[in-house]
C-alpha positions in Angstrom: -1.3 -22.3 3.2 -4.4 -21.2 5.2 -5.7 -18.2 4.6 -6.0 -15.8 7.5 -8.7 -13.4 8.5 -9.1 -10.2 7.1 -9.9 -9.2 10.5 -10.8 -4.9 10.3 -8.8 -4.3 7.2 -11.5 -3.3 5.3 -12.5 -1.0 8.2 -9.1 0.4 8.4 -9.1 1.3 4.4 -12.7 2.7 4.5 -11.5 5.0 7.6 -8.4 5.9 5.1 -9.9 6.4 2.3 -12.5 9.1 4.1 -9.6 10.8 5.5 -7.6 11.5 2.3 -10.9 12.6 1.2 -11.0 14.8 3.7 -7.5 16.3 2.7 -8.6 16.6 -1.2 -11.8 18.9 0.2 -9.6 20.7 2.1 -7.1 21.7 0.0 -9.8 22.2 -2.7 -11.2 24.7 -0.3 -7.8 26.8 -0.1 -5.9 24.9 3.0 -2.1 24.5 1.3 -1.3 22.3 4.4 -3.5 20.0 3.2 -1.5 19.6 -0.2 1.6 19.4 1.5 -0.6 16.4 3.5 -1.3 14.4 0.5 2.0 15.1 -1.3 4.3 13.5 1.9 1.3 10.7 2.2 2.2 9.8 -1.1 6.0 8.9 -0.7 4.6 7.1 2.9 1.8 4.9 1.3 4.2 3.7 -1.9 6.4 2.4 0.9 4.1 0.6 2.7 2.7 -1.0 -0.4 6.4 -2.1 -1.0 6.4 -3.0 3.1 3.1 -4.9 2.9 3.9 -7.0 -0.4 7.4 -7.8 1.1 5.6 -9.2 4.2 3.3 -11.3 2.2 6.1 -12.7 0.5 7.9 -13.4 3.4 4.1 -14.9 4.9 4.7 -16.9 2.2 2.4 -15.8 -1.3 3.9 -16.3 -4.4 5.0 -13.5 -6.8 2.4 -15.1 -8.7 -0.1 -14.2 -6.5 1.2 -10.6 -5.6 1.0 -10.3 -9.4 -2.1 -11.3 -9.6 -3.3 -8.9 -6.9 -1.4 -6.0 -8.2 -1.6 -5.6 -11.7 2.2 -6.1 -12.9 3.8 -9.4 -14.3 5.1 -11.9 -11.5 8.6 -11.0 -12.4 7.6 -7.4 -11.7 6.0 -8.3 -8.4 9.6 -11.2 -8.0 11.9 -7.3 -8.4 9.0 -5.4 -6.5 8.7 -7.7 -3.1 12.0 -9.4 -2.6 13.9 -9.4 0.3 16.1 -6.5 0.7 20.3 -8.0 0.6 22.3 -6.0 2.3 25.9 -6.1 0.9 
């Protein structure tokens, strides 16, 4: 399978990371809205991790793979990133 580009995904993290960074400074300088910030971002980006590794299954990566990239076993990743069955 060809890999594609990574295109401004490295951009797009950098940007992300400087604006939770942003949040942390806030709230370390007394802004409670920026706690409440962090705390919902949170529940948002363990989602899209899940999203994102269930898209790159589907792409077509292996477990293996996601494994690799993620730090668990590939059955971990295989429970983590399979397709949701609705019942």
């Amino acid at each position: 399978m060809a890999k594609r580009e990574p295109y401004e995904a490295p951009q797009i993290g950098a940007m992300m990371e400087r604006m939770f960074r942003a949040l942390v400074r806030r709230a370390g300088e007394g802004d409670t809205e920026a706690l409440e910030q962090l705390l919902r971002l949170q529940d948002v980006n363990a989602e899209a991790i899940k999203s994102a590794g269930r898209g790159l299954a589907e792409f077509g990566y292996s477990y293996g793979e996601l494994a690799r990239w993620t730090g668990v076993s590939r059955q971990a990743a295989a429970k983590r990133y399979a397709r949701e069955t609705t019942s």
